[in-house]
Each structure stands twice: as C-alpha cells, then as structure tokens.
C-alpha positions as CSV (number, residue, x, y, z in Angstrom):
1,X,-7.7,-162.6,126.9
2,X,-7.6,-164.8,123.4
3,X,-7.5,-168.1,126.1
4,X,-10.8,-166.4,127.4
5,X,-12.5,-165.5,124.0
6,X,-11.5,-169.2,122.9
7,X,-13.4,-170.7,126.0
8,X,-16.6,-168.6,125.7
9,X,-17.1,-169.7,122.4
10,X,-16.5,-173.4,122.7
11,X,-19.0,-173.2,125.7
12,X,-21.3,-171.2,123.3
13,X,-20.8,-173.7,120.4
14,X,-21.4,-176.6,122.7
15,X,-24.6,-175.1,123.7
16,X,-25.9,-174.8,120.8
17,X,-25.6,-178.6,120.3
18,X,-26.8,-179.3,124.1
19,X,-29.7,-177.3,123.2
20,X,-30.4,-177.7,119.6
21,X,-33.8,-179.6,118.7
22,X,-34.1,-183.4,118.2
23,X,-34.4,-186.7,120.6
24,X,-30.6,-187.0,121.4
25,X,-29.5,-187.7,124.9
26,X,-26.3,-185.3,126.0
27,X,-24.2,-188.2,125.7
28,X,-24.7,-188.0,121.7
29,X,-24.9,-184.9,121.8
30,X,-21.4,-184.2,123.2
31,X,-19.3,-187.4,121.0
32,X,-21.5,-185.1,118.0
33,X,-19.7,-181.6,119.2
34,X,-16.3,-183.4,119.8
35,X,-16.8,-185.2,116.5
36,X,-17.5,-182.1,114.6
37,X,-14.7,-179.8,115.9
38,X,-11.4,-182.1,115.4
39,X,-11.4,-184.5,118.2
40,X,-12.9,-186.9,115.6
41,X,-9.6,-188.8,115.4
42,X,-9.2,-188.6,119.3
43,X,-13.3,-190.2,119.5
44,X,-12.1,-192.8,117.1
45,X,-8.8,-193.7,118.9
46,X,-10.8,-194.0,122.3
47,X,-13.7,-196.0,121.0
48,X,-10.6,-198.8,119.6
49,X,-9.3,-198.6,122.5
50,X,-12.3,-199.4,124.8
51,X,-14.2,-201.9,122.5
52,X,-10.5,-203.9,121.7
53,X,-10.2,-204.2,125.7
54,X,-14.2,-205.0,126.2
55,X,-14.7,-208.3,124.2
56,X,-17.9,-210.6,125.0
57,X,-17.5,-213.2,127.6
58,X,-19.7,-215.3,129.2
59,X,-21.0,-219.0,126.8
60,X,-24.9,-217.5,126.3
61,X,-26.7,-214.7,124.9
62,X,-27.8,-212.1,128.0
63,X,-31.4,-212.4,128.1
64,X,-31.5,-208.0,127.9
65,X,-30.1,-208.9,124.6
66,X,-32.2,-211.1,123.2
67,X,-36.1,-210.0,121.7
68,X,-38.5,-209.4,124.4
69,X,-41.1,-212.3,124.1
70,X,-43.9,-210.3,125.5
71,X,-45.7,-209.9,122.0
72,X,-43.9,-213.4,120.5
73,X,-46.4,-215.4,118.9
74,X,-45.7,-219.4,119.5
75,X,-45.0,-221.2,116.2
76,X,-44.1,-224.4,115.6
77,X,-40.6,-224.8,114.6
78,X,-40.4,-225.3,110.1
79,X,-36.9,-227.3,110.4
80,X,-36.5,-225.9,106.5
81,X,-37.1,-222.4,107.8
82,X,-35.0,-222.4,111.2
83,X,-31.2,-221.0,111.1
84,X,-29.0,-223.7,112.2
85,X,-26.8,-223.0,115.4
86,X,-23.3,-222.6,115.2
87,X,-22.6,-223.3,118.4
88,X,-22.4,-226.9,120.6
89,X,-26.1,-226.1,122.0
90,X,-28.6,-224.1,121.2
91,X,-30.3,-221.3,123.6
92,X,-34.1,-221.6,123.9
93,X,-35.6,-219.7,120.7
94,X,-32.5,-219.5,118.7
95,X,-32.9,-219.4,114.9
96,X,-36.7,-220.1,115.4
97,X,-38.8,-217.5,113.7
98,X,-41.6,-216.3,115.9
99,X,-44.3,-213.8,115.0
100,X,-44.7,-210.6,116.7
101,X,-48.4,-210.4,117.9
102,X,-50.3,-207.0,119.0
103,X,-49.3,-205.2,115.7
104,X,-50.8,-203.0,112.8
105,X,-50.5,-206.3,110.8
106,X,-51.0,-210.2,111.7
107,X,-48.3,-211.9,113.0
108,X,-47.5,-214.3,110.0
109,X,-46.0,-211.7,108.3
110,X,-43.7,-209.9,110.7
111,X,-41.4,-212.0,112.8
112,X,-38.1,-212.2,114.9
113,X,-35.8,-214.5,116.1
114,X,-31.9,-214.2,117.3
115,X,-29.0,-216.3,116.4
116,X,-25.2,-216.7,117.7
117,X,-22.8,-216.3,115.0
118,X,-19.6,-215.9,116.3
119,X,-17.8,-219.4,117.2
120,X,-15.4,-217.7,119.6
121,X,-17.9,-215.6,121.5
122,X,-20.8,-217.9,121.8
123,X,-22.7,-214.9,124.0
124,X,-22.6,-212.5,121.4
125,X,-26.2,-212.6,119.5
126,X,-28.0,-210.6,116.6
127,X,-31.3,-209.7,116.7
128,X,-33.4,-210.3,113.2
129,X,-36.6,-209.1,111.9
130,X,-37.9,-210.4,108.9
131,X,-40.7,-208.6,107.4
132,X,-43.3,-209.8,104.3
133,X,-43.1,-206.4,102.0
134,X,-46.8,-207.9,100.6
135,X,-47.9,-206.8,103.8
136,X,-45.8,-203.5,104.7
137,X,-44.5,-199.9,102.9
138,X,-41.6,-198.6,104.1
139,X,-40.4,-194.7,104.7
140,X,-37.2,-192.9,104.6
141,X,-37.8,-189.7,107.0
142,X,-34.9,-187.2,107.0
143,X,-33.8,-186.2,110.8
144,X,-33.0,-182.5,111.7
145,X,-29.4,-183.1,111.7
146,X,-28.6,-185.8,109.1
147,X,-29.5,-185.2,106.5
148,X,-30.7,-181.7,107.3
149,X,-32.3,-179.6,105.2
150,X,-36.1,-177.7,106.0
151,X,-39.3,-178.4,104.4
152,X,-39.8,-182.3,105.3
153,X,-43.1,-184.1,105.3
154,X,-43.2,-185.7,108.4
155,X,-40.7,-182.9,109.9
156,X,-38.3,-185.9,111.3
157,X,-40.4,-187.8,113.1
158,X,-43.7,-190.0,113.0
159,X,-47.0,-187.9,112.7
160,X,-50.0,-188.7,114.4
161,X,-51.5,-189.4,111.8
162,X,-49.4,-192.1,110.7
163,X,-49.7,-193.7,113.9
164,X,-52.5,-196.7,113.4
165,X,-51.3,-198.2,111.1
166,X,-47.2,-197.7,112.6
167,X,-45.9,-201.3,112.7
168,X,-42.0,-200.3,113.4
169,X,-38.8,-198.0,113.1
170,X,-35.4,-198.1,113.1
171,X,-32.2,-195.8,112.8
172,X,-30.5,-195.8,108.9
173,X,-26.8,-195.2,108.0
174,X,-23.7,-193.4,108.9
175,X,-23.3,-189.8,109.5
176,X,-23.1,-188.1,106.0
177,X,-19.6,-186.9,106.9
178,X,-19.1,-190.5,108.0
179,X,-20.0,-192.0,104.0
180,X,-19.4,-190.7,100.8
181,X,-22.9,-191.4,99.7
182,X,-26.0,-189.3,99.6
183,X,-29.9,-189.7,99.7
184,X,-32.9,-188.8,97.5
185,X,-36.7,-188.4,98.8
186,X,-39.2,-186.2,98.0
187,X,-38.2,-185.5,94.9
188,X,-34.8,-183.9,95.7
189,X,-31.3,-185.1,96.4
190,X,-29.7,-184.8,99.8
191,X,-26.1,-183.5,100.8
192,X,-24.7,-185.0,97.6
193,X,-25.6,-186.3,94.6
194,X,-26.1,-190.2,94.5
195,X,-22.6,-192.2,94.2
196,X,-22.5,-195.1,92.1
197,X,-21.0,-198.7,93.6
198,X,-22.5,-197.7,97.5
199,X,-24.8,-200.0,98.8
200,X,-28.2,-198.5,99.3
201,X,-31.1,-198.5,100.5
202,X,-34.3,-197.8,97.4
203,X,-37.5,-197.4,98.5
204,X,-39.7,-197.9,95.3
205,X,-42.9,-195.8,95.1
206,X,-45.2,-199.1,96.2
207,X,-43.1,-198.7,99.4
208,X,-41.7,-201.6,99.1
209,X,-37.2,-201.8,99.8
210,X,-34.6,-203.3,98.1
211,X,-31.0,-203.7,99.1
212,X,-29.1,-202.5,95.1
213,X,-25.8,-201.6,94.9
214,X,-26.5,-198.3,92.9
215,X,-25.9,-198.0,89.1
216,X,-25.6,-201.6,88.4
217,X,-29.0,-202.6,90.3
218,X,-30.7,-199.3,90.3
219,X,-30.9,-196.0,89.2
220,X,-33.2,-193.0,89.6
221,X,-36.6,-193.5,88.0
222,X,-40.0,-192.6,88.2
223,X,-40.5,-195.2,90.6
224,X,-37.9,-194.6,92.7
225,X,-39.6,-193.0,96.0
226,X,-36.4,-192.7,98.7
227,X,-32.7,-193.5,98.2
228,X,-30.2,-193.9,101.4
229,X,-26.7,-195.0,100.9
230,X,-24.0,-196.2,103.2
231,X,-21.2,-197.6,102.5
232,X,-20.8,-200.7,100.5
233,X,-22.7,-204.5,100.2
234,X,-21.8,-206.9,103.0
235,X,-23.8,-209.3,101.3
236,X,-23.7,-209.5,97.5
237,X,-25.8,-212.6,95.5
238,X,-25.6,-214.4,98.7
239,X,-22.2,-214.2,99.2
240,X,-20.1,-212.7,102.3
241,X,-17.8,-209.9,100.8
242,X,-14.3,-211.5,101.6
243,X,-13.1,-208.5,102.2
244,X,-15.2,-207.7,105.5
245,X,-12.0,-208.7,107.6
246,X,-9.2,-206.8,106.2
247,X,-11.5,-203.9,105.4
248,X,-8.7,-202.5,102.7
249,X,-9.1,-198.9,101.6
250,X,-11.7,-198.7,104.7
251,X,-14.9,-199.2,102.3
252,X,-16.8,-200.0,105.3
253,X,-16.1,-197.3,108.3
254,X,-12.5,-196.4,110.0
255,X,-9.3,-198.8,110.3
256,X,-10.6,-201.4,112.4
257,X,-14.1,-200.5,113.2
258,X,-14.8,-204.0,111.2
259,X,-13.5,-205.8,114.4
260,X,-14.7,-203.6,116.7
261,X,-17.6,-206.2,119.4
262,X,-20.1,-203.1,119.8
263,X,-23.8,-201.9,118.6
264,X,-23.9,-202.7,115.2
265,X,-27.3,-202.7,112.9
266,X,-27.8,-203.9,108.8
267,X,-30.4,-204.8,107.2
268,X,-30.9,-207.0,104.1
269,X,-33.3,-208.7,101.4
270,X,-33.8,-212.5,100.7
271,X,-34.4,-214.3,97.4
272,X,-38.3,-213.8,98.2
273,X,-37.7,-210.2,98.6
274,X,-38.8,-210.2,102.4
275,X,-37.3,-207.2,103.9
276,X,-34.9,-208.8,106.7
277,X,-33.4,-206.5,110.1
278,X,-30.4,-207.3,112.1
279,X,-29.1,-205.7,115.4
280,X,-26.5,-207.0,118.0
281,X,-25.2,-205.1,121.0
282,X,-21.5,-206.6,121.2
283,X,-21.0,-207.7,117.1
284,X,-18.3,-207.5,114.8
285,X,-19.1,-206.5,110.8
286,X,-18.8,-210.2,110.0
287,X,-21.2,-211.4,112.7
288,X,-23.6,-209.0,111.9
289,X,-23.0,-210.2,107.7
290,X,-23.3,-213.7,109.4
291,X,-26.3,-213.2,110.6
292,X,-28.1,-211.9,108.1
293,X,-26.7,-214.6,105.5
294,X,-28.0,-217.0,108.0
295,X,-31.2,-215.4,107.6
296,X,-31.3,-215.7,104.6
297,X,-30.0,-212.4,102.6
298,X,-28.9,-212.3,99.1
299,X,-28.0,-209.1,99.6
300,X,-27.2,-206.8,102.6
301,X,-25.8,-203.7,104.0
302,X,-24.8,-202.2,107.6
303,X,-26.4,-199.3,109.0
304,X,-25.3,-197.3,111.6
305,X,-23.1,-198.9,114.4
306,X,-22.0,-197.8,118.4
307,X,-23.7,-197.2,121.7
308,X,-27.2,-194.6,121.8
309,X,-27.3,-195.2,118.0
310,X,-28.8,-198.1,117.1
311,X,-32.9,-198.5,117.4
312,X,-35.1,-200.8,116.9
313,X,-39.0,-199.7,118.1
314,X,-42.0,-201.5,117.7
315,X,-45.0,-200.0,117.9
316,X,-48.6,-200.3,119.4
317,X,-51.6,-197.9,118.6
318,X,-54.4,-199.1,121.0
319,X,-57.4,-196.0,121.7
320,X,-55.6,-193.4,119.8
321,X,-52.8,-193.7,122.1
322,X,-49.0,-195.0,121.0
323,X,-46.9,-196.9,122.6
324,X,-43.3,-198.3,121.8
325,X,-41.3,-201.3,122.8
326,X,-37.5,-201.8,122.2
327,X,-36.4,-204.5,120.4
328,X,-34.5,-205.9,123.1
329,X,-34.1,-204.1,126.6
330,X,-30.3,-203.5,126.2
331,X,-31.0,-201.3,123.5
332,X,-30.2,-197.9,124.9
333,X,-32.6,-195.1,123.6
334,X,-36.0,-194.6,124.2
335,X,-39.1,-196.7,123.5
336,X,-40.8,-193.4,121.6
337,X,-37.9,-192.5,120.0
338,X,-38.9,-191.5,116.5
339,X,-42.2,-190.0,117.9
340,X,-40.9,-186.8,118.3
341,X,-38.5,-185.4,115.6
342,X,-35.1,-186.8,116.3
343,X,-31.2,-185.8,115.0
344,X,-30.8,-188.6,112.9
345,X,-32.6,-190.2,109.9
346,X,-35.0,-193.5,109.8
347,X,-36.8,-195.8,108.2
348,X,-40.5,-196.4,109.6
349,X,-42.7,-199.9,108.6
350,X,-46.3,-199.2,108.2
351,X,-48.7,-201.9,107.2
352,X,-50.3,-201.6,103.9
C-alpha cells in the first residue's frame, strides 16, 4: 500500500511539471522533475558520462552549426577587425564579421560571425553576435519558473507590443538552485539578495549592459534597471581566468562540467562597450572564454549551458506579424521561443 501511495504521487508530482505553464518541451521538463527531487547527482553523473564519451570529430565546423546566412549582409573583410584562425585553414566566413540584414535596426550595427577555437577539435565552432549598444536596449524578463515570482511586466515572454521594434533574444544563466547568485528588476530583488564577487549581468536604466563583477564594478543605484548573476568572470580586463581548467572549489558549475564538449552560451563586453554573444553546440568553458576573447571581450561571463537550453532567436516583424529564426539550425528549441511565456529567464535586444 505505502509502494502504491509513493507511486501515485510521484506520477502526480510529475504531472504537475508535464503540465505546468511555460514553452518547455517534456524532455526539459522531465531532467527539471528528476533534477528537483534527488536524482540531481544521478543527472549529473549521466550527463559526464555521455558528453566524456561524445567528443567532436570530424576537421570542420557542421554547416547546422554555423550562422544561417539567409539574412547575412556581405562586407568586405577589415583585416584589423577579423579574428585570426587558429587552425591550419580557415572555413569560408570564419572570424569575418557580417551584418544581419532584415532587422529592427540596420545591419552595421548588429553582426555575427563564427570562429574555431579549439586546436584539438578543429570542428567544434562558437557562434558570436556582437551588437552596438548606441543602437540597442536590452531587457531582463523573469520566466515562470526561474526566477519565479507573480506580477511581471511582460509576464515571461515578449508582448506584442514590443514586437516592431524586437531585434533578438536569448536564454540567461544557471538555475537559481544551480548559482548562488540572485537577480534584481523592477525594483525588487529575486530569490536572494545580490552576492558580491559573481559575475553579472547590469542592465543600466538607458538599457544599455555591462558585464561587472558585482561590488567592485557595480552596485545598486538609481540607475541600475536589471541585475542577473551567474557564476563568476571568465573574462576579467581581458584576461582568461587561469583557473577555467582546474575549476577549483567549482566556481563555475559541477566537477568537470568545465570540460564537458556540449551546448554552452556567454556573453561579454569589449573595450568599446559593444555588447558581444557567444554560443557553440559541442564547447568546452575555455573555448567558449576563447572565443569571446577572440572577439574581443574585456570582460565575460557564461550563461546557461546543455542540450534544449541554450537560445539564440532573431527576430522579424514584417505586417504586424513575427517571425523568428535560430541562430544556427542545430540549435534545439523553437524559432518563437520567448513569444509565449517560457520556464526560464531572458534577455531580449530591442532597437532604440
């Protein structure tokens, strides 16, 4: 009878996340209800296992992994302004930044290219985005699920009436159980109070980001509109954190996540404060910090990392109607994710 009662309400607990509201597919869904009622070890211990056993082969970047060139503008190549390769030969497009055409903004100030920073696995590449804040204002929206909470403007997703001028979105950090930081927007702090030392996220009141690591490069203010930590810097005055490999006292996820060749997502800020995206299906923590060095960050962060997690959408508002595009076509969820309120919390570009 106890063996019964225990079954009926696991099946009713896992229901309620099957069921519960949000864009998550059941895949998510089910590695959140594991997760969340101790199998988190027993998820961690399988995901080492299968991404230590599933390293990139192959010597070039998989075309469903590289930026879709639908929408790329065709600029001439700025030698001064192109990332070197690290490898023997280039691919077609690599470290070139190209403008994204069809946009809420002109193309000169919102482009993308791809680079290959790993010298042993010459077909793993990382997406960037690099983005002219003149030009842009960024928003932190809260999903249903992390942070949580009731009352949110946008009610964890993109309002229509945000829509025509909706350049981009993408997913933010860790699960809050995942970090011991917190978050601040509209006026109120989120799940705990803000940690010094965590890299974070500040969105000022202009809208514009930068990357700080909190209470030595910012603090709350007036002027400070959204906070979202994670973690610590990858990146810090231009330099890779040495410690990225070892990962000692696990300041950057789980023992041996660092290493782990999956989805993986960061984003940064150059010297010219241009606001700078990375994302890379099969990437360690120190290609990902690679790349975005490469690209130019003086300092950077990582997001959120693993399969059906990491998004990048643009977006397209032609006739009243909205449309999205992925990043790259490997990237797993949908093109209109973020349209509809979703489980998880992200940041949306909006031209100015």
């Amino acid at each position: 009878m106890l063996f019964v009662s225990l079954t009926l309400i696991s099946c009713y607990s896992y229901g309620t996340y099957l069921t519960a509201a949000g864009n998550a597919p059941v895949s998510v869904r089910s590695i959140d209800w594991l997760r969340d009622h101790g199998f988190a070890t027993a998820v961690t211990s399988a995901e080492q296992w299968w991404y230590t056993r599933n390293v990139p082969t192959g010597t070039h970047a998989a075309k469903s992994d590289l930026p879709s060139r639908s929408y790329a503008a065709i600029l001439a190549a700025v030698p001064s302004d192109t990332i070197p390769s690290i490898q023997p030969t280039a691919q077609a497009g690599e470290g070139v930044w190209q403008g994204v055409d069809g946009l809420a903004i002109q193309s000169s100030v919102v482009q993308q290219t791809f680079v290959r920073p790993d010298a042993s696995y010459p077909s793993v590449a990382v997406n960037l985005v690099r983005f002219d804040q003149s030009a842009i204002t960024t928003t932190y929206v809260p999903g249903l699920r992390e942070p949580g909470g009731a009352g949110w403007a946008w009610n964890s997703q993109i309002p229509p009436a945000q829509r025509p001028s909706l350049v981009a979105a993408f997913n933010a950090g860790f699960k809050f159980k995942d970090t011991a930081g917190g978050a601040y927007t509209e006026g109120r702090p989120v799940v705990r109070p803000l940690q010094n030392g965590l890299a974070s996220i500040v969105i000022r009141s202009n809208g514009k980001v930068e990357i700080d690591k909190w209470g030595r490069d910012a603090t709350l203010s007036n002027d400070v509109a959204s906070v979202r930590q994670n973690l610590e810097l990858i990146i810090d005055h231009g330099i890779i954190d040495p410690g990225l490999i070892s990962d000692r006292n696990l300041r950057w996820g789980s023992a041996k996540s660092q290493l782990q060749y999956t989805w993986r997502s960061g984003i940064g800020v150059d010297v010219s404060g241009r606001l700078i995206y990375a994302a890379g299906p099969k990437a360690s923590l120190t290609d990902l910090a690679s790349a975005l060095k490469g690209a130019g960050a003086v300092r950077a962060m990582q997001l959120d990392i693993h399969d059906q997690v990491v998004t990048f959408n643009w977006f397209r508002t032609t006739s009243g109607i909205t449309t999205g595009t992925k990043l790259t076509p490997s990237m797993q969820r949908k093109a209109n994710r973020f349209l509809a309120s979703d489980q998880r919390d992200f940041l949306v570009i909006e031209s100015r």
